[in-house]
C-alpha positions in Angstrom: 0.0 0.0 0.0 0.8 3.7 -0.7 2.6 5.7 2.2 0.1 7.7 3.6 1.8 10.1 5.3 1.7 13.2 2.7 2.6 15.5 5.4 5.3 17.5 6.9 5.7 19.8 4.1 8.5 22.6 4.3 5.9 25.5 3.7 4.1 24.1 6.9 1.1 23.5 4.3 -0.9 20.4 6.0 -0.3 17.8 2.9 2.6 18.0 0.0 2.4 16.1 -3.4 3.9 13.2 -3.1 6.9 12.8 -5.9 6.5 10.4 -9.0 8.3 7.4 -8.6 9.9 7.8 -12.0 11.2 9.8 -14.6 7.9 12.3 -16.2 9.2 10.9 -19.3 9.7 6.9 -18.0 6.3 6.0 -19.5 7.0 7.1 -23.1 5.8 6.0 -25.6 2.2 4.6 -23.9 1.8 7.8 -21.6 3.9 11.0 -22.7 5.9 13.5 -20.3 3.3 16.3 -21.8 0.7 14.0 -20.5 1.9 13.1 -16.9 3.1 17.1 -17.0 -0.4 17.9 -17.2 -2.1 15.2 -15.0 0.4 15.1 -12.2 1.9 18.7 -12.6 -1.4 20.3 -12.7 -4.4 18.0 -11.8 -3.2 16.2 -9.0 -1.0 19.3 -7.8 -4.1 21.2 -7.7 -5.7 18.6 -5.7 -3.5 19.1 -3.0 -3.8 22.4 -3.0 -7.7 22.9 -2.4 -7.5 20.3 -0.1 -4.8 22.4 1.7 -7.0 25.6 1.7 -10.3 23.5 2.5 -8.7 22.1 6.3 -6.2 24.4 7.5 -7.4 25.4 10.4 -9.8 22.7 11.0 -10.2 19.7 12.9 -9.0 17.8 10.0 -5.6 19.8 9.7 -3.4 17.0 11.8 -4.8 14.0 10.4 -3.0 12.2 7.4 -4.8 11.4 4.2 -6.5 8.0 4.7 -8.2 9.4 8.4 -9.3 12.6 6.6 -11.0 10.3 3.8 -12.6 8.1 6.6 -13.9 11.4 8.5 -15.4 13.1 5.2 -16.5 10.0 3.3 -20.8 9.9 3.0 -20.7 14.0 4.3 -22.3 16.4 2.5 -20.9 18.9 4.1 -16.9 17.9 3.6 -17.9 16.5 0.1 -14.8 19.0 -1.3 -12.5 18.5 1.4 -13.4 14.5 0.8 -12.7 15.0 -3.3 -10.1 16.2 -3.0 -8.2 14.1 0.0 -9.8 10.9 -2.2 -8.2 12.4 -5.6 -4.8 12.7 -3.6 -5.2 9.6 -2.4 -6.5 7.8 -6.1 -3.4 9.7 -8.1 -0.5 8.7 -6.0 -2.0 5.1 -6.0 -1.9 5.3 -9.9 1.2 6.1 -10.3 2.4 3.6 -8.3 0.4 1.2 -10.2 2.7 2.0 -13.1 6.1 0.8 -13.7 8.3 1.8 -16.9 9.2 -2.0 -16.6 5.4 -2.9 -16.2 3.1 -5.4 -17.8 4.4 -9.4 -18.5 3.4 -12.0 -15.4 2.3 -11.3 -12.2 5.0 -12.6 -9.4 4.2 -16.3 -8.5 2.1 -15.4 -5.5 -0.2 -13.1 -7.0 -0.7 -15.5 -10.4 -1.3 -17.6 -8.2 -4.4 -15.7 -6.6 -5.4 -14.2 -10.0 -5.8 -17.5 -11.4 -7.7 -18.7 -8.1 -10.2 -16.5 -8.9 -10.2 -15.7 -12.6 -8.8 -19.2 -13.9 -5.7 -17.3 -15.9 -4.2 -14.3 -16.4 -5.9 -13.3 -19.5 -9.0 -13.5 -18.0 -8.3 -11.2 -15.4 -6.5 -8.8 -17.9 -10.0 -8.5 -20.1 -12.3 -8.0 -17.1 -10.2 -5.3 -16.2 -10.0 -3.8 -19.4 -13.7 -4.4 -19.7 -14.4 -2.6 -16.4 -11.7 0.2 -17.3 -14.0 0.6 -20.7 -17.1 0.3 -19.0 -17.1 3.3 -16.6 -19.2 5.7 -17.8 -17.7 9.5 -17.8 -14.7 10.1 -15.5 -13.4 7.0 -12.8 -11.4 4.4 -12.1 -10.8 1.0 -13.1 -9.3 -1.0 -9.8 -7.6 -5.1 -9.3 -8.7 -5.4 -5.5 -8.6 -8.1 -3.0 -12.1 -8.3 -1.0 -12.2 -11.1 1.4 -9.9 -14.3 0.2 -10.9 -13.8 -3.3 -9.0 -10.9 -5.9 -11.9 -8.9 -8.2 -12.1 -5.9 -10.7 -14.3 -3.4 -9.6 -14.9 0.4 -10.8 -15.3 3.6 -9.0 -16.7 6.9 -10.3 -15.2 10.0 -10.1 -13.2 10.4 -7.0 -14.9 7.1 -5.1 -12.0 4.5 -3.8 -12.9 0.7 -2.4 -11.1 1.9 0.4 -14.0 3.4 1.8 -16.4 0.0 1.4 -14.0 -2.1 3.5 -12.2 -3.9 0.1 -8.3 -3.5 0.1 -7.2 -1.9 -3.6 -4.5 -3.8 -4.9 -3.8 -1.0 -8.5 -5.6 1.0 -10.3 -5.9 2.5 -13.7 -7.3 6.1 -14.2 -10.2 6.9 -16.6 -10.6 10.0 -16.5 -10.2 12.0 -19.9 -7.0 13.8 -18.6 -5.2 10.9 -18.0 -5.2 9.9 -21.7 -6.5 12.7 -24.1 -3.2 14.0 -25.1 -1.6 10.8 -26.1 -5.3 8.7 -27.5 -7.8 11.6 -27.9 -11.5 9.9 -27.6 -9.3 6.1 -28.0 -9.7 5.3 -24.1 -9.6 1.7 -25.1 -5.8 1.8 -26.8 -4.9 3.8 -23.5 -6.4 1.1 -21.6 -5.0 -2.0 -22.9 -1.5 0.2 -23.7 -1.0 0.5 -19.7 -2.3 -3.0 -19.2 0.2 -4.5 -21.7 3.3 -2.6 -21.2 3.2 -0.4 -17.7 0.5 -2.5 -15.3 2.7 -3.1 -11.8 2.1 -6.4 -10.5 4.4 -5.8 -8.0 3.0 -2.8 -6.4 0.0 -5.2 -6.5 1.6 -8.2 -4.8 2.7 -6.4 -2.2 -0.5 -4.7 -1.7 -1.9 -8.3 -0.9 -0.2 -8.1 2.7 
């Protein structure tokens, strides 16, 4: 699982944006540098920064990412300061699901568990890609591990299983920024691109605990 801990920042802000765990250009050719300028440069940058101005100040102000989720999630009232904490959270679990050396097999254990409950690989690679195609309008396409048994389930807009008990294991982003640039209205060559060639199963494995 992520770090959660996105605080601490120099300017005494409450939450920083987490760095990339690679290059902005280690993704090329399937998702450009212009690209992951834009989405984590601006978009997930920006996210911090309301979230910043939202709880400063508040009761929320001294709590760390996940525990400001869990206090806004189902609230009217906090439903920007629980966007926003829930975008955070979402990016920062994307890019970990990526890896310039992505895609291939699964590490034993997890193949193991994918083809537990999908029967092989490829069938767990479709449903995904399925799910990914399916979301309607901007969301999230996630591998997650609810109960003994690994599943593909899909989030919209800044919604996260984290919040109904199931334990994300990675994610692929839906929305429109993460993919015009580089495929225009073509989410389904972005999709099956990042599933191919950058899709972490290690970040996944270890997510199993």
């Amino acid at each position: 699982m992520i770090n959660d801990e996105t605080r601490n920042s120099p300017t005494g802000a409450p939450h920083i944006l987490p760095p990339l765990p690679y290059a902005d250009n280690a993704l090329d050719p399937v998702i450009s540098a212009r690209t992951l300028g834009f989405h984590y440069g601006k978009h997930h940058r920006t996210y911090v920064d309301n979230l910043n101005k939202l709880i400063t100040g508040t009761e929320l102000t001294d709590l760390t990412l996940q525990k400001v989720i869990s206090a806004t999630t189902g609230r009217v009232d906090k439903a920007g300061i629980y966007n926003n904490a829930a975008q955070i959270w979402n990016h920062t679990f994307y890019w970990n699901s990526l890896s310039p050396k992505g895609g291939g097999k699964p590490p034993i254990v997890l193949k193991q568990k994918i083809e537990s409950s999908f029967g092989d690989l490829d069938s767990c690679k479709k449903e995904l890609a399925s799910t990914a195609m399916s979301q309607f309008g901007s969301g999230w396409a996630w591998l997650v591990m609810n109960g003994d048994k690994i599943e593909v389930t899909k989030t919209a807009n800044a919604e996260l299983p984290l919040t109904k008990g199931v334990k994300p294991l990675l994610v692929i982003d839906v929305w429109e920024h993460a993919y015009y640039l580089d495929y225009q209205n073509r989410r389904v060559d972005y999709v099956n691109a990042v599933i191919e060639k950058l899709i972490n199963w290690g970040f996944a494995e270890n997510n199993l605990g």
